[in-house]
N, C-alpha and C positions, 0 to 999 in steps of 0.2 A: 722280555726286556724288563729288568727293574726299575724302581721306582725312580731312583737318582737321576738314572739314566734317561727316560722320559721325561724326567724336566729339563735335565739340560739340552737335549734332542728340540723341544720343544721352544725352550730361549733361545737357541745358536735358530731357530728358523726364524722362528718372530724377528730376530734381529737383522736375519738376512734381508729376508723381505722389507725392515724397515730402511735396511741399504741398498736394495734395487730400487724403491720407492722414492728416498732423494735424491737417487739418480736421474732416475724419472724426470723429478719437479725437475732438476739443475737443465736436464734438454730443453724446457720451457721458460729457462729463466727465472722459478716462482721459489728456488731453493734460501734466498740468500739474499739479505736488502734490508731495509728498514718493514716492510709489506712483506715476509714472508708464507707462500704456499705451498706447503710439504705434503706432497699424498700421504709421506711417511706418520705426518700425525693420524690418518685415519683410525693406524692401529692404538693408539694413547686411549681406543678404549676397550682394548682385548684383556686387561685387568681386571674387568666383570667379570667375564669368562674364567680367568684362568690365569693364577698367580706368576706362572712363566714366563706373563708376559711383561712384567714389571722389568725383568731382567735382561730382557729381551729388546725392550725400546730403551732401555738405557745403553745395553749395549750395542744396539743399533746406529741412536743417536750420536755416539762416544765413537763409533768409528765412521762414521758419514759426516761428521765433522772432519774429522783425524784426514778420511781419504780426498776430500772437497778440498783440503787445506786453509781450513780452520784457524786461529791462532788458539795458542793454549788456552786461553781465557774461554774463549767458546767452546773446547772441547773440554773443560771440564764445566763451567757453569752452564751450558747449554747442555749438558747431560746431567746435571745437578738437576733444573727446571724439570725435564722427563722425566727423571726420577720420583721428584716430589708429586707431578701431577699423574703417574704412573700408581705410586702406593694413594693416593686422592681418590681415584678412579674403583680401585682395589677398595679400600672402605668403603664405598657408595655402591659397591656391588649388588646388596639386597632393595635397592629401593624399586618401587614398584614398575611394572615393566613400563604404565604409559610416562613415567620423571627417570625415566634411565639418561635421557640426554643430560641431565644436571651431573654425572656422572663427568662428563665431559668440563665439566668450569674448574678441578683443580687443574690439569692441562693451560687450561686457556690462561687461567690467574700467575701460575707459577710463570710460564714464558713473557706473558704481559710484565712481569714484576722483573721479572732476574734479566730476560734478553735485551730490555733497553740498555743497562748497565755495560753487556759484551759490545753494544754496539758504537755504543756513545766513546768508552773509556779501551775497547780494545783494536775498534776500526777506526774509530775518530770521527764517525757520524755526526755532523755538526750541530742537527737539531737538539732540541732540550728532551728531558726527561718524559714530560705528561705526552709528548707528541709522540714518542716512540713506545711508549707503554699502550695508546690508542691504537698506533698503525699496525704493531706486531701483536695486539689485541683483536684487532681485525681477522687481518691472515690466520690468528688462531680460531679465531671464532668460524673461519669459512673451512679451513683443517680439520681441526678437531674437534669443533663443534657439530655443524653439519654433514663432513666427511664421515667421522666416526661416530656419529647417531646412522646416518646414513647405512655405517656398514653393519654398526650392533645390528638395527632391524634386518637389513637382509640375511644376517648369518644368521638370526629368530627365524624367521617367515619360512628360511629355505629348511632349515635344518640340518645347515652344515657345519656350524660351531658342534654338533654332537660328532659329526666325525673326527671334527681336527682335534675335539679333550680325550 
């Protein structure tokens, strides 16, 4: 298979997986709220790994919005946010293995900063600003902070990121 072809091979899974994985959360209620928790952040930090996945959680993000139903504002600033903390992730790629979780804080900062705005101005979330930057700062911190430190080390430990690059 050529090269093009394995990356996009590679983004169209990353993405899928990060659309079974909101699916996931939504069966427990953790998709969608002021406090959201999305298995689908665990992957926000497969960008170490592997530039594919940048592409791949945005396009993830971009249609697990889209399919949730979403309003526009969330599907695209809510894909905005993964994006940014997608290529975040991706520069922090080198840092040493035991601060790879720092890798994790453009994810957490980008959704903290951009998702109150979707929620406040596109759902009409009544609370103010600092309270929704903390609560979806939260949810990101237990997602993609801990989730996806969580998953970097076990795909390290097992040796299974060498199979899926």
């Amino acid at each position: 298979m050529n090269t093009q072809a394995k990356f996009i091979t590679k983004s169209a899974v990353v993405a899928a997986m990060y659309v079974v994985l909101t699916y996931l959360s939504a069966l427990f209620g953790l998709d969608s709220g002021v406090i959201q928790i999305r298995f689908s952040e665990f992957l926000c930090i497969l960008p170490v790994f592997m530039p594919q996945a940048i592409i791949g959680v945005t396009l993830g993000c971009m249609l697990s919005n889209l399919l949730v139903g979403g309003v526009i504002y969330d599907i695209i600033f809510g894909s905005l946010a993964t994006l940014v903390g997608a290529l975040g992730a991706w520069l922090l790629r080198r840092l040493p293995h035991k601060l790879i979780w720092l890798a994790t804080l453009p994810t957490i900062l980008a959704n903290a900063i951009i998702i109150p705005f979707v929620l406040i101005y596109a759902y009409g979330v009544p609370d103010g600003y600092i309270y929704c930057f903390v609560t979806v700062g939260i949810g990101e911190i237990i997602s993609a902070g801990i989730g996806g430190s969580a998953l970097y080390y076990y795909l390290v430990k097992t040796k299974l990121i060498n199979k899926l690059m």
